[in-house]
C-alpha positions as CSV (number, residue, x, y, z in Angstrom):
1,X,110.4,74.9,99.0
2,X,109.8,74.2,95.3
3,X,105.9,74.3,96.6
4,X,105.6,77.1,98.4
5,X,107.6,79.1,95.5
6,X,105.0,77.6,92.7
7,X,102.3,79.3,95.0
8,X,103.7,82.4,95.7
9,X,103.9,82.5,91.8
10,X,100.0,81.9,91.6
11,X,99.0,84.8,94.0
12,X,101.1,86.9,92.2
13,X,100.0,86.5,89.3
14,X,96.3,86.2,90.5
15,X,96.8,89.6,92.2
16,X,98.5,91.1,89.3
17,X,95.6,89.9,86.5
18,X,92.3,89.3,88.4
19,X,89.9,91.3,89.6
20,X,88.8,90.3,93.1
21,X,87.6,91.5,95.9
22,X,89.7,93.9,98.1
23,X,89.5,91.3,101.3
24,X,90.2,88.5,99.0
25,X,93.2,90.4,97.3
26,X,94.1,91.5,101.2
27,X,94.0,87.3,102.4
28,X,96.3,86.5,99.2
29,X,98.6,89.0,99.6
30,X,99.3,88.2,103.6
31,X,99.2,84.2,102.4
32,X,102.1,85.5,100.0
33,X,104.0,87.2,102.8
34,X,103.9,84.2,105.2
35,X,105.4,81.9,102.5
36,X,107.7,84.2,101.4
37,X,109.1,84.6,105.2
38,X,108.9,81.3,105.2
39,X,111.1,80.8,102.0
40,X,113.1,83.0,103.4
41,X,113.7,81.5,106.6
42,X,114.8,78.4,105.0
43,X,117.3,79.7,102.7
44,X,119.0,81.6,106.2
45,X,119.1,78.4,107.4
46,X,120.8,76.6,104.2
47,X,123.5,79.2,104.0
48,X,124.4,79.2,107.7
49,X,124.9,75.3,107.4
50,X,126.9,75.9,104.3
51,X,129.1,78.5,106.3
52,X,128.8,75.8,109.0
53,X,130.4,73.1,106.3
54,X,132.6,75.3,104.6
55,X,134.3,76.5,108.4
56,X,134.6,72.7,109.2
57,X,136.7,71.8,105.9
58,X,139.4,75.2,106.6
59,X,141.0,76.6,103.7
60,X,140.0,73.7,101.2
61,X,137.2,76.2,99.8
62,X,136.1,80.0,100.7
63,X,132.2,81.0,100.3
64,X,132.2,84.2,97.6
65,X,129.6,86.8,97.9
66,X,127.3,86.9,94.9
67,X,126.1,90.2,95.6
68,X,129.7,91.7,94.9
């Protein structure tokens, strides 16, 4: 995951200080999308084995929305 977020980092900021080509910027920018579903994917995964964990132990713990 570290990877694919140190990558997503270098196209943005390739997109955001270079000047390249419009299908060059276009294959960067779809490369960034894929990783970032993938990220993204992952980290739905992590929290529903977390939910998954924290159902399993009961009332020992309670998951609190960040967001909030």
């Amino acid at each position: 995951m570290e990877q694919e977020l140190k990558r997503l980092e270098a196209i943005v900021q390739r997109l955001e200080r270079d000047e390249i080509p419009l299908d060059q910027a276009l294959a960067l920018f779809e490369e960034g999308i894929a990783i970032a579903r993938s990220a993204r994917g992952k980290l739905e995964a992590a929290e529903g084995r977390v939910r998954e964990i924290l159902r399993e132990a009961g009332d020992a713990f309670r998951l609190r929305d960040l967001d909030a």
